[in-house]
Every structure is written in structure tokens, then in C-alpha cells.
MIKEMI-460340 format. One record per residue (C-alpha): residue in three letters; residue number from 1; x, y, z; chain. Coordinates in steps of 0.25 Angstrom, whole numbers, plus 5000, padded with zeros to 4 digits. Layout:
N
res->ALA, n->NUM, xx->X, yy->Y, zz->Z, chain->A $
...
***
This chain:
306
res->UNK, n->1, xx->4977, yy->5924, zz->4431, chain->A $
res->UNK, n->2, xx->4977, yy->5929, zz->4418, chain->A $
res->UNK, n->3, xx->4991, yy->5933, zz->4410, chain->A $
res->UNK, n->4, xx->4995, yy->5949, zz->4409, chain->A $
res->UNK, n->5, xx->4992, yy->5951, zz->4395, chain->A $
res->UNK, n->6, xx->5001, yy->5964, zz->4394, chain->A $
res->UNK, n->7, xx->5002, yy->5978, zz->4399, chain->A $
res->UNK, n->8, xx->4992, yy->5989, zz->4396, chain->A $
res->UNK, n->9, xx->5003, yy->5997, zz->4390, chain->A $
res->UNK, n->10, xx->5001, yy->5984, zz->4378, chain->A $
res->UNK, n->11, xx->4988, yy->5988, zz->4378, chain->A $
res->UNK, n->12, xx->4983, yy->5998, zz->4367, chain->A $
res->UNK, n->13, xx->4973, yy->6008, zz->4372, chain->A $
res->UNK, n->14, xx->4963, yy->6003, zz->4364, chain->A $
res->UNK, n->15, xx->4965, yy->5990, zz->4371, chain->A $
res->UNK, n->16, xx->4965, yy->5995, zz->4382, chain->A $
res->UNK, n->17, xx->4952, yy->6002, zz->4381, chain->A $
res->UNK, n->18, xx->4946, yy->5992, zz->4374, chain->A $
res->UNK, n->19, xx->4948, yy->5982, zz->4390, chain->A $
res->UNK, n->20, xx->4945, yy->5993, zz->4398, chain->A $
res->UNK, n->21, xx->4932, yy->5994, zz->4390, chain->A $
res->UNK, n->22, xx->4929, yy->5981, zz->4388, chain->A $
res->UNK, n->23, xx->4931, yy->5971, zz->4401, chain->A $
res->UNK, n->24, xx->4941, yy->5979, zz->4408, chain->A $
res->UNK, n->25, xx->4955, yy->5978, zz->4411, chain->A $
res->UNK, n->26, xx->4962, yy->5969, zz->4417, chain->A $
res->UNK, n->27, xx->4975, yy->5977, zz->4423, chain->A $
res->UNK, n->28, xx->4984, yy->5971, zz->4433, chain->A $
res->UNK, n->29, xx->4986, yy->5983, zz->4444, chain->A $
res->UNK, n->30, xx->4996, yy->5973, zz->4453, chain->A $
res->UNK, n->31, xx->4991, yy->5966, zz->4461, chain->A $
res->UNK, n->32, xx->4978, yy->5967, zz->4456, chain->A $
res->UNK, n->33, xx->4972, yy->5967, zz->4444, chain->A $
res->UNK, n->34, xx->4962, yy->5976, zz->4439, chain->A $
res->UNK, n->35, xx->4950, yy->5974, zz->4430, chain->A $
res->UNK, n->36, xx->4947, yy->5990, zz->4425, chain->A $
res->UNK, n->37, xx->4936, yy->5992, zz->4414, chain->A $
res->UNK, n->38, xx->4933, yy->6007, zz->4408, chain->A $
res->UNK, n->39, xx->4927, yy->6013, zz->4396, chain->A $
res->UNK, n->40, xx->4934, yy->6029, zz->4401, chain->A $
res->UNK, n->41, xx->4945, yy->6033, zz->4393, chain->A $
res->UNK, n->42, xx->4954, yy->6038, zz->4406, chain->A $
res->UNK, n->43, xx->4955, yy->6025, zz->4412, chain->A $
res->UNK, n->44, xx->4961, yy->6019, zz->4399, chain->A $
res->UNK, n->45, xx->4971, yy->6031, zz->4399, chain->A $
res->UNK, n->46, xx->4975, yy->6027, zz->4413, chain->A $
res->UNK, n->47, xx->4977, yy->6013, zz->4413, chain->A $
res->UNK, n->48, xx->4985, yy->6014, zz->4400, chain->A $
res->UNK, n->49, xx->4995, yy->6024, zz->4406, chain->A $
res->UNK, n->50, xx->4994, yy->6020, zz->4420, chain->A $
res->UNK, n->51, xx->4994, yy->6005, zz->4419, chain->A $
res->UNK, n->52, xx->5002, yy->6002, zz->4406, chain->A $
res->UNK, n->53, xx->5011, yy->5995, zz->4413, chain->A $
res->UNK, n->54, xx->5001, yy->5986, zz->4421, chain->A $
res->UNK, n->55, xx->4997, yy->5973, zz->4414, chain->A $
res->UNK, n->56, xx->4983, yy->5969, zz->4411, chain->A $
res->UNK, n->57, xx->4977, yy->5955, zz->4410, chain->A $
res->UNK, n->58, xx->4969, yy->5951, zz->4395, chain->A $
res->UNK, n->59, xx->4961, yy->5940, zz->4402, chain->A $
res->UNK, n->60, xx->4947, yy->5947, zz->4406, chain->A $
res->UNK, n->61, xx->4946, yy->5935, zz->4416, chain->A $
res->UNK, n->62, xx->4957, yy->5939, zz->4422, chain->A $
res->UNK, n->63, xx->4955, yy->5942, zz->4439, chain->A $
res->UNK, n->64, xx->4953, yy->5956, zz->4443, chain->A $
res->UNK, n->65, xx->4955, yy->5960, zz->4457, chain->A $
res->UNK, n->66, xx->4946, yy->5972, zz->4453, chain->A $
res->UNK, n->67, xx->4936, yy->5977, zz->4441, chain->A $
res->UNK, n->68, xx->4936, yy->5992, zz->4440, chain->A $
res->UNK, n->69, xx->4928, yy->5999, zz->4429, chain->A $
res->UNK, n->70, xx->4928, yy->6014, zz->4427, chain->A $
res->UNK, n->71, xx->4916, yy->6018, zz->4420, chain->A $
res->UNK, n->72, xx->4910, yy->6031, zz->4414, chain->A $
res->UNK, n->73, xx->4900, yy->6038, zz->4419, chain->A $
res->UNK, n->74, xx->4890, yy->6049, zz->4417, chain->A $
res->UNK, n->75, xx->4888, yy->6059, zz->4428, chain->A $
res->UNK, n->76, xx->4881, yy->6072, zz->4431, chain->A $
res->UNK, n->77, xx->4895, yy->6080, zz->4431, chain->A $
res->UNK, n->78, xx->4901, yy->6074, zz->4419, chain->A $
res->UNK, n->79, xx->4909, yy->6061, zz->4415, chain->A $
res->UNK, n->80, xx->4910, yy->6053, zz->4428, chain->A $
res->UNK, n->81, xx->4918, yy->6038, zz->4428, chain->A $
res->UNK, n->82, xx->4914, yy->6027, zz->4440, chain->A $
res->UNK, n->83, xx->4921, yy->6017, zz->4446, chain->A $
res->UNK, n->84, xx->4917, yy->6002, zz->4444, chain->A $
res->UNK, n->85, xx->4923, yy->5992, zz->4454, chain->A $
res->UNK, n->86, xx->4919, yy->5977, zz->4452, chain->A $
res->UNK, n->87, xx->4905, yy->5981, zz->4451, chain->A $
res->UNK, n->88, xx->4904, yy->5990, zz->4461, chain->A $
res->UNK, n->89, xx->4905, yy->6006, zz->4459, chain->A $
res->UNK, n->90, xx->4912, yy->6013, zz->4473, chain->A $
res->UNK, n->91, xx->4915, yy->6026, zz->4469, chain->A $
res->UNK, n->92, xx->4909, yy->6039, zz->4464, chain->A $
res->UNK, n->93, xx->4910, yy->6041, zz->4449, chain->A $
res->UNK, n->94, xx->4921, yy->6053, zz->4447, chain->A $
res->UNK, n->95, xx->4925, yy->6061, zz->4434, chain->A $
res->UNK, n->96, xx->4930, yy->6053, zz->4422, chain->A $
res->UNK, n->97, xx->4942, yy->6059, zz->4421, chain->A $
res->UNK, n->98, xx->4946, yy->6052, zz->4435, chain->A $
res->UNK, n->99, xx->4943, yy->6038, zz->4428, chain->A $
res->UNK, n->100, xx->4957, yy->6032, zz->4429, chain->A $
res->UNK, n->101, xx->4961, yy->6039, zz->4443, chain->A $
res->UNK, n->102, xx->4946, yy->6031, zz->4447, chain->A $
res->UNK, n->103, xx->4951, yy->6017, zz->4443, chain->A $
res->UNK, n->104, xx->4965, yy->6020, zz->4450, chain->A $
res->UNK, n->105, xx->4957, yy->6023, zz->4463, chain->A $
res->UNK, n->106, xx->4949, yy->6013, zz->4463, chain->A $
res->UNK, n->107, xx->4958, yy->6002, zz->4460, chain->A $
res->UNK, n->108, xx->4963, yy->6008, zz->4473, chain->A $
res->UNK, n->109, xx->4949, yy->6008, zz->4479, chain->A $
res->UNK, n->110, xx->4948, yy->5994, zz->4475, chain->A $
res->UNK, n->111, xx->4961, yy->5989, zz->4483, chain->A $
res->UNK, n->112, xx->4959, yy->5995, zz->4495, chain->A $
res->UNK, n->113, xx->4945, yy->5990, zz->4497, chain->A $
res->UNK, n->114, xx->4947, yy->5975, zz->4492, chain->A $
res->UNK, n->115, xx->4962, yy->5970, zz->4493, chain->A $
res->UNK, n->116, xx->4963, yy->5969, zz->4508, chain->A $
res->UNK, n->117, xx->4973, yy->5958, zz->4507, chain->A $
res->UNK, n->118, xx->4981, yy->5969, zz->4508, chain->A $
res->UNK, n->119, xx->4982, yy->5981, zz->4519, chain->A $
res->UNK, n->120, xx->4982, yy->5994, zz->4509, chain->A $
res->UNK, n->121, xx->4986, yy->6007, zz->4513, chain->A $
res->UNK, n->122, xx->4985, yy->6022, zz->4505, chain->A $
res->UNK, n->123, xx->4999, yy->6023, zz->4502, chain->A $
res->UNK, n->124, xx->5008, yy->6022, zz->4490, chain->A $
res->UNK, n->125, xx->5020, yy->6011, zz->4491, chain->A $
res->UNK, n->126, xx->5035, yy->6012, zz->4486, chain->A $
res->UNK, n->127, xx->5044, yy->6002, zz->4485, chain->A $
res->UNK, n->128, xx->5060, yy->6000, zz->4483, chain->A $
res->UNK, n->129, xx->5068, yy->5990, zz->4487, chain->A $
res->UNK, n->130, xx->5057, yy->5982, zz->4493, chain->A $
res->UNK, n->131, xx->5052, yy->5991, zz->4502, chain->A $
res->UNK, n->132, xx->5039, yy->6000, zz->4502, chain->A $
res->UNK, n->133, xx->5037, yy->6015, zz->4506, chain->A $
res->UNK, n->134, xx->5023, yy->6018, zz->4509, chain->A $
res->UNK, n->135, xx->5016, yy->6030, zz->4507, chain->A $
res->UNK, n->136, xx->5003, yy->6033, zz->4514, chain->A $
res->UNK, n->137, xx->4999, yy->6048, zz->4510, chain->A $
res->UNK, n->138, xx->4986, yy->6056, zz->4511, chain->A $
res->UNK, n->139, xx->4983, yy->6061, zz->4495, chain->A $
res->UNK, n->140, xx->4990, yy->6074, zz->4495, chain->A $
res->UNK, n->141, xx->5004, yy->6069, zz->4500, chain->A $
res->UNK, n->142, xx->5012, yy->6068, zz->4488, chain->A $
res->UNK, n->143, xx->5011, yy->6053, zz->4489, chain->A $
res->UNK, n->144, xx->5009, yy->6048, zz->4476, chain->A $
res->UNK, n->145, xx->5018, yy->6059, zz->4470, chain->A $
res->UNK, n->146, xx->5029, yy->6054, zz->4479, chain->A $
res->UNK, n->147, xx->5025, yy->6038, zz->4474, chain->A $
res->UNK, n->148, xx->5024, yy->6042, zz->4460, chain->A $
res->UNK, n->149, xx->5038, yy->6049, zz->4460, chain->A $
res->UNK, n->150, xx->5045, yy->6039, zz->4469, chain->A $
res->UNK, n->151, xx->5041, yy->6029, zz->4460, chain->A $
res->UNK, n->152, xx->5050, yy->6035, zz->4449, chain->A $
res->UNK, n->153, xx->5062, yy->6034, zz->4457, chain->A $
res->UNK, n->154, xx->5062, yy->6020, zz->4460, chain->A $
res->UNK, n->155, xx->5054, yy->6015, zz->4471, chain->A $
res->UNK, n->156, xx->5042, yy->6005, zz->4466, chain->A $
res->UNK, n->157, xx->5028, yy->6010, zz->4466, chain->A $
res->UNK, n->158, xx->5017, yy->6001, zz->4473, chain->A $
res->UNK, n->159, xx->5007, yy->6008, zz->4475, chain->A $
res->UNK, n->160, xx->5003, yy->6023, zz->4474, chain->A $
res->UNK, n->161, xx->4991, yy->6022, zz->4482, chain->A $
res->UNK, n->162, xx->4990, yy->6008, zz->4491, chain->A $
res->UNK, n->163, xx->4997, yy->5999, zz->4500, chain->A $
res->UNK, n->164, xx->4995, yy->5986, zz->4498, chain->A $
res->UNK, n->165, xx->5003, yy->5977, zz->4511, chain->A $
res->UNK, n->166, xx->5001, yy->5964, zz->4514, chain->A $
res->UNK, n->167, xx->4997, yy->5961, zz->4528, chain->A $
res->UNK, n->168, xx->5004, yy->5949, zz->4530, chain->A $
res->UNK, n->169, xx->5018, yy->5953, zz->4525, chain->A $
res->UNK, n->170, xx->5016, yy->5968, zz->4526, chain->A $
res->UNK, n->171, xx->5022, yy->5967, zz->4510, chain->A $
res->UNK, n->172, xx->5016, yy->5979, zz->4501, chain->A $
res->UNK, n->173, xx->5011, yy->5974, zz->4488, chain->A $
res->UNK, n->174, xx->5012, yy->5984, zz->4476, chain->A $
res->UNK, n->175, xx->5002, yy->5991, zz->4467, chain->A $
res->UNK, n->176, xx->5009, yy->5998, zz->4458, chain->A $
res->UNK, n->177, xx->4997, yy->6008, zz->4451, chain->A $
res->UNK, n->178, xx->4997, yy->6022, zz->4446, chain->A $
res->UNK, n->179, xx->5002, yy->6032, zz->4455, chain->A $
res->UNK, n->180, xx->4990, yy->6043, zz->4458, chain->A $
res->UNK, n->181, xx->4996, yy->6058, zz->4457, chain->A $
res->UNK, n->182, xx->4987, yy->6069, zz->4460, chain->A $
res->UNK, n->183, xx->4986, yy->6086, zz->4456, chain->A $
res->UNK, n->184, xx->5002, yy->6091, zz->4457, chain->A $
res->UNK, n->185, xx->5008, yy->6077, zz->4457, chain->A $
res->UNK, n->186, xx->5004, yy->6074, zz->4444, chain->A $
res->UNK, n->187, xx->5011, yy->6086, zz->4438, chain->A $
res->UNK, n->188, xx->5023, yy->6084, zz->4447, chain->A $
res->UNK, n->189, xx->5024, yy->6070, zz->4443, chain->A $
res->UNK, n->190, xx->5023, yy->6073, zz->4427, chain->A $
res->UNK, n->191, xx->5034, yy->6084, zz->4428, chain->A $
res->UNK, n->192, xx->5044, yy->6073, zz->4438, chain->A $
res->UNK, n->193, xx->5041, yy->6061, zz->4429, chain->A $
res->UNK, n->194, xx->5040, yy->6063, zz->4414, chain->A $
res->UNK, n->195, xx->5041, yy->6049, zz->4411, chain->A $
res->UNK, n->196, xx->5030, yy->6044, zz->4421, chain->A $
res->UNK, n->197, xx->5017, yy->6041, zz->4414, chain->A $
res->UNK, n->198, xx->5004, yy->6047, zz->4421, chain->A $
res->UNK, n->199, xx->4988, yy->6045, zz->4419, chain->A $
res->UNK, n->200, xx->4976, yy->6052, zz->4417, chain->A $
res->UNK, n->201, xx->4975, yy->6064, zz->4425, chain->A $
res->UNK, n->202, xx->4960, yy->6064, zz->4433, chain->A $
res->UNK, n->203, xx->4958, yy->6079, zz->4436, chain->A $
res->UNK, n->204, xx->4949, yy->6084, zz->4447, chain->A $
res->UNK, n->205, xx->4947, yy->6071, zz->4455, chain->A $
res->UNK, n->206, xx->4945, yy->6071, zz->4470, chain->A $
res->UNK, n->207, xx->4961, yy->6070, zz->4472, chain->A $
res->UNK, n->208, xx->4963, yy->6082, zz->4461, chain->A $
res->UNK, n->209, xx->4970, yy->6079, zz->4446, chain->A $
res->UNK, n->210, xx->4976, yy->6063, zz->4448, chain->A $
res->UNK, n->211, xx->4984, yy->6056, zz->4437, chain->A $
res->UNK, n->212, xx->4991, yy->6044, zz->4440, chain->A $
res->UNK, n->213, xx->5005, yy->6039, zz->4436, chain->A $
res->UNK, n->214, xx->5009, yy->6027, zz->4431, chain->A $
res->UNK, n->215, xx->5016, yy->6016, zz->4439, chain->A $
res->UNK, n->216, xx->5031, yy->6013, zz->4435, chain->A $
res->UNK, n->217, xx->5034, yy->6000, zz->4428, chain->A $
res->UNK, n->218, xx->5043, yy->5994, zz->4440, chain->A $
res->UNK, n->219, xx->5035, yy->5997, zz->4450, chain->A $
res->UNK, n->220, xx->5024, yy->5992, zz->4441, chain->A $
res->UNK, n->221, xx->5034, yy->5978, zz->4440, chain->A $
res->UNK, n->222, xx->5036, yy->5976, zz->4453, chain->A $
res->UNK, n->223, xx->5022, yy->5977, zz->4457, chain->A $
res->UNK, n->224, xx->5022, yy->5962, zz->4462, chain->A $
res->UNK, n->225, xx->5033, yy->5966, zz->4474, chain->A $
res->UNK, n->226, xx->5028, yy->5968, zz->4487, chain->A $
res->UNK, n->227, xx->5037, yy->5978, zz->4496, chain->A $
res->UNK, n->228, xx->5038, yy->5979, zz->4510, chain->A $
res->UNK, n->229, xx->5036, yy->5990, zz->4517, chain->A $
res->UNK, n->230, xx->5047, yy->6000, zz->4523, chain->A $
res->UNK, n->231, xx->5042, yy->6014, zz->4524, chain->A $
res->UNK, n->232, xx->5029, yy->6022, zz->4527, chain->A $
res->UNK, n->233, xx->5029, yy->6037, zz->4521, chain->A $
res->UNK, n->234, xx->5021, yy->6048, zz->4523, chain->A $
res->UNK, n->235, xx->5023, yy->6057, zz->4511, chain->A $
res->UNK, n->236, xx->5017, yy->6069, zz->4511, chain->A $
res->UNK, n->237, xx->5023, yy->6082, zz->4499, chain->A $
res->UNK, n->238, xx->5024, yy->6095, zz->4505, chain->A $
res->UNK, n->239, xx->5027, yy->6105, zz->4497, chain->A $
res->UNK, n->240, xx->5041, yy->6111, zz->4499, chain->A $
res->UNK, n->241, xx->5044, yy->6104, zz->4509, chain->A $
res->UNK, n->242, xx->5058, yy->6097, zz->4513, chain->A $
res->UNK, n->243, xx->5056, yy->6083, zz->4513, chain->A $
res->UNK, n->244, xx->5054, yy->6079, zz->4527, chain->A $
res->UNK, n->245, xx->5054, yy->6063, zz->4531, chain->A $
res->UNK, n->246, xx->5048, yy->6062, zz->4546, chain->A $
res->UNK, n->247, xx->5048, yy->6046, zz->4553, chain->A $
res->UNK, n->248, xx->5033, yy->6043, zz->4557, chain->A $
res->UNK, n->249, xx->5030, yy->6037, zz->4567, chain->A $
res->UNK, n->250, xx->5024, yy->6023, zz->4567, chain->A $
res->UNK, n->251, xx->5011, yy->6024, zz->4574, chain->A $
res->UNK, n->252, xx->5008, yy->6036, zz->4564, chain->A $
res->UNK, n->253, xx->5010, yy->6028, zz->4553, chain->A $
res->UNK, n->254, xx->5003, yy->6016, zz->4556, chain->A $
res->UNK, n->255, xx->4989, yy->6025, zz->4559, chain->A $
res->UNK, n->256, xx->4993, yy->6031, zz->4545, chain->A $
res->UNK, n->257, xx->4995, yy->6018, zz->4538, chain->A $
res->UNK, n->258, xx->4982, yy->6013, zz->4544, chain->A $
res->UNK, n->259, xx->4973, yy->6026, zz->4540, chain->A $
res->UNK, n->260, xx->4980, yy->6024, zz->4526, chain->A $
res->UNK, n->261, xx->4977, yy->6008, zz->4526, chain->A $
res->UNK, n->262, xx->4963, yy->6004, zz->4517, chain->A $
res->UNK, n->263, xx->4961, yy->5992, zz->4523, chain->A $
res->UNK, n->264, xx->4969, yy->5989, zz->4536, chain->A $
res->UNK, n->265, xx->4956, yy->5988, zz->4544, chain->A $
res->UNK, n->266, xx->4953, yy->5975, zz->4536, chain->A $
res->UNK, n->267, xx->4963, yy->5969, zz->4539, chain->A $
res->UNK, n->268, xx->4959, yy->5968, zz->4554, chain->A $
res->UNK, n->269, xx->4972, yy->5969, zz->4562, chain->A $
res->UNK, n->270, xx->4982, yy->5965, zz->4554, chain->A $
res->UNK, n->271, xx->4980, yy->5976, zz->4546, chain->A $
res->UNK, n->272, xx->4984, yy->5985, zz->4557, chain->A $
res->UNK, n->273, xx->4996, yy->5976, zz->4560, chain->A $
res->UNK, n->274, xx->4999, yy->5976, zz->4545, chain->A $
res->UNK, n->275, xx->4999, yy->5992, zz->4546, chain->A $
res->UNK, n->276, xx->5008, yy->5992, zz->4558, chain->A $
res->UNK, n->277, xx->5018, yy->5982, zz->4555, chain->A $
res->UNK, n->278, xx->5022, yy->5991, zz->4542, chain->A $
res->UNK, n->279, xx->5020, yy->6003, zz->4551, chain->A $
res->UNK, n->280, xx->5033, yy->5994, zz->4558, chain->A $
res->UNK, n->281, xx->5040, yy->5991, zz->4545, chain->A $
res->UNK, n->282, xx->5041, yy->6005, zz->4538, chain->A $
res->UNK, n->283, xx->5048, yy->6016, zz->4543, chain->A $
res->UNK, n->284, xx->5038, yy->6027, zz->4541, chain->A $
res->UNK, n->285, xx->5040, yy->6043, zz->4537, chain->A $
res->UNK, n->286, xx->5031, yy->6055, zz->4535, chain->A $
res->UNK, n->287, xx->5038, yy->6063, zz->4522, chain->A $
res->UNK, n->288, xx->5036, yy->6075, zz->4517, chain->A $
res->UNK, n->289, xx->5042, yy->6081, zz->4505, chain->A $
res->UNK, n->290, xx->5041, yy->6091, zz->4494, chain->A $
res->UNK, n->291, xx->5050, yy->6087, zz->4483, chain->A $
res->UNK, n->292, xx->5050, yy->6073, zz->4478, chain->A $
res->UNK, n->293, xx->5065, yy->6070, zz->4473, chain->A $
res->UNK, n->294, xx->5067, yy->6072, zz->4490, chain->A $
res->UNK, n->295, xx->5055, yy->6063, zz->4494, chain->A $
res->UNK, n->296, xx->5063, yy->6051, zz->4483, chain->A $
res->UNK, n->297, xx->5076, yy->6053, zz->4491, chain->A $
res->UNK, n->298, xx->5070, yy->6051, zz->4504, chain->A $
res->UNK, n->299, xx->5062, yy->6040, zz->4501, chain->A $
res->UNK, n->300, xx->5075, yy->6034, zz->4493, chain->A $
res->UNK, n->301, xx->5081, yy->6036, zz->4505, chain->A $
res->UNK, n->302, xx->5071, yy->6026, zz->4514, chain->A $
res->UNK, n->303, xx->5076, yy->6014, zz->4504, chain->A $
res->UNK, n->304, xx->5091, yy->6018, zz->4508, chain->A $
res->UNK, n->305, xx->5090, yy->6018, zz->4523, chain->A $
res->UNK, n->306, xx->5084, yy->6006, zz->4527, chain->A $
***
């Protein structure tokens, strides 16, 4: 494979245009690496704040795991961008203002409909000490708030959005990308971290206003670490509420895990198996809170007690 030639922080923006518009990009998103070619001024925007720490290869014959381009286009309401994957174009073209947010979703698009070497779940992924929180959440939960500021407070981000386990160790691999805050959270997260650096905000998508936040550099160091996993929580904000930490039981969680798994199906029976043997492993909460300094406590208190 070819050397890393440097971060795209090295890069000048001029530079960094002039690959994007040329024959692309080659960035390493660990563990993949990601060929992205576009012409629209957002997408530079995003990858130069939200992956200025990621490296980029200078070789153009480099291996890309995938090809993304994101392409402007003319439609009958306006300025409209679509999404080019290896060839083929999956999804309907949307404003082009959301440009950055659709190469964030469709890098996921893409790894949950080809890396099957791995069972994937929707949920974001902690880690300290060597061991993994999950959290599977229907959007609205707060989940990705919770990941973003739970991140600042020591625990290693490896994934806002997917779950990457192997099934033959049960090992979770990371992939430490941009976490994805939505309406209020992005305001709330501005005000709690000053210092954090954020994205182009995408208004009026089908989720509401989206900006992502940029992963941390340890998290980002440690991306090679794989974590084993120690406990499965629910996380679901509730206004005003007293934080309130309830034990779920088993068979709930495993029929939760597998309607938030991409790809168990495909993995035949062992995928089930590899859904029920972390089901065993973890102990497993439902969580509800309103006030995040209480949710950091409790879940610094999982690493404390066992």
C-alpha cells in the first residue's frame, strides 16, 4: 500500500480543492480508506474542519475500499447535489447545502451494505479502559449528544453511528468519524464545548438542521484498538427528568439488538449466535436522563464497579 503523505490539516485549501476536483481524495477513514471527489464548495468545508486530523494518501493508485463523488446538479426546485457511489447513484439528489451530511451518510450507506465481514449494528460505541458501551438509540434519544459530550470527558470515541463486531471473537473494531448532532444539540453543544471544532450546518433536511462535530485526536490515535464489549444502553433525554438507570432484561435486548443489526440476517446463524453471545457479555440498562454532567457520573460509575 501507499505511504500516508500527511494530514489534511497540511493541506492548503487550495490544495485541497484542487484533489477533490481533480481525481479525488484519498482519505483514510480507519479502517477504510475513502476515495471522495467533488467540485461543491461545502464538501471541502467539511473535510477541512471535520477531517483535519485524518491522513490522506498522495498516491492516486492507491486502494480505495470505496469511491464516493458528490456532484452538483440542476433541479426543478433549485440547487440539488447527488450522490455517486462506484458508479452507481442509490439515492435521491437533496439540497446543496446538505452536501457534506450526504457524503457522511453515505459513507455509512456504503458500510453497512458491503462490509459484512462484520456484524453492524446502529449504535454509537465508547470505550475506556478496554471496554465498550453501546448505544443503540431511535434518532431523537439524545444519543449522539450523549456520545459527543461523553467523548470530552475521557472515554474514546469509536463510532457515533455503527457497530462494527467481529463474529469470531465478538472484538468491536473502531471508526472514529464525525459525530452527527441534530436541531437543539448543536446549540447545546457549541455553548458546553467552546473549544470543540463543528461543521457545516445543513438546514432543513429530513432529520431537521445537522452539523457534525469533529472527532477528538485520541480517539482518532487509537482507532487501530479493538474493545471488547461490557455494557448495552438504552439512552433515551427526557426533559426534566431525574436520571433514572433501570436493568433490561436479556431477551429484550437481544430482540433490540437484532432490529438494530444491518446485516446479522447474512451472516446465517452465526449471526444470531454473535448477537446473543454479547447479549451474555454486557450487562444491559435502559437510561433516562435530562442533565448531562449526571449521565457522565453514572456511566463513570459502570467503569468503577465492575
Amino acid at each position: 500500500m501507499s505511504a500516508l503523505r500527511g494530514r489534511i490539516a497540511d493541506l492548503s485549501p487550495a490544495e485541497l480543492s484542487a484533489r477533490l476536483n481533480s481525481d479525488g481524495l484519498a482519505l483514510s477513514v480507519p479502517p477504510f480508506t475513502v476515495r471522495v471527489r467533488s467540485p461543491i464548495p461545502v464538501v471541502r468545508e467539511g473535510i477541512e474542519r471535520m477531517y483535519a486530523l485524518h491522513e490522506h494518501f498522495g498516491d492516486d493508485e492507491v486502494f480505495c475500499d470505496f469511491h464516493l463523488s458528490i456532484l452538483p446538479r440542476l433541479g426543478w426546485t433549485g440547487l440539488r447535489c447527488e450522490l455517486d457511489v462506484d458508479g452507481q447513484r442509490p439515492f435521491t439528489p437533496l439540497a446543496r447545502g446538505e452536501a457534506f451530511a450526504f457524503f457522511e451518510w453515505g459513507l455509512n450507506w456504503c458500510v453497512t451494505s458491503h462490509c459484512h465481514h462484520w456484524l453492524t449494528l446502529h449504535a454509537a460505541v465508547l470505550e475506556r479502559d478496554g471496554r465498550a458501551v453501546l448505544l443503540p438509540a431511535p434518532p431523537g434519544s439524545g444519543k449522539s449528544t450523549l456520545c459527543a459530550w461523553l467523548m470530552q470527558q475521557g472515554w474514546r470515541l469509536m463510532s457515533d453511528e455503527l457497530a462494527l463486531i467481529d463474529p469470531a471473537s465478538g472484538q468491536l473494531s473502531a471508526s472514529p468519524r464525525p459525530v452527527s448532532l441534530k436541531n437543539e444539540s448543536i446549540a447545546l453543544m457549541r455553548q458546553r464545548l467552546p473549544d470543540a471544532v463543528f461543521g457545516p450546518v445543513a438546514h432543513d433536511t429530513l432529520k431537521g438542521m445537522v452539523a457534525h462535530l469533529r472527532v477528538n485526536e485520541s480517539s482518532l490515535r487509537q482507532a487501530a484498538l479493538p474493545a471488547t464489549p461490557r455494557w448495552i444502553v438504552f439512552p433515551r433525554f427526557e426533559k426534566g427528568a431525574t436520571l433514572r438507570a433501570v436493568p433490561r432484561p436479556k431477551p429484550q435486548t437481544l430482540v433490540e439488538l437484532a432490529s438494530n443489526s444491518f446485516n446479522h440476517h447474512v451472516h446465517g446463524p452465526r449471526g444470531f449466535e454473535c448477537l446473543a453471545d454479547l447479549v451474555d457479555g454486557c450487562e444491559a440498562f435502559d437510561l433516562s436522563y435530562s442533565q448531562l454532567d449526571d449521565a457522565t457520573t453514572w456511566f463513570d460509575s459502570l467503569t468503577r464497579s465492575s
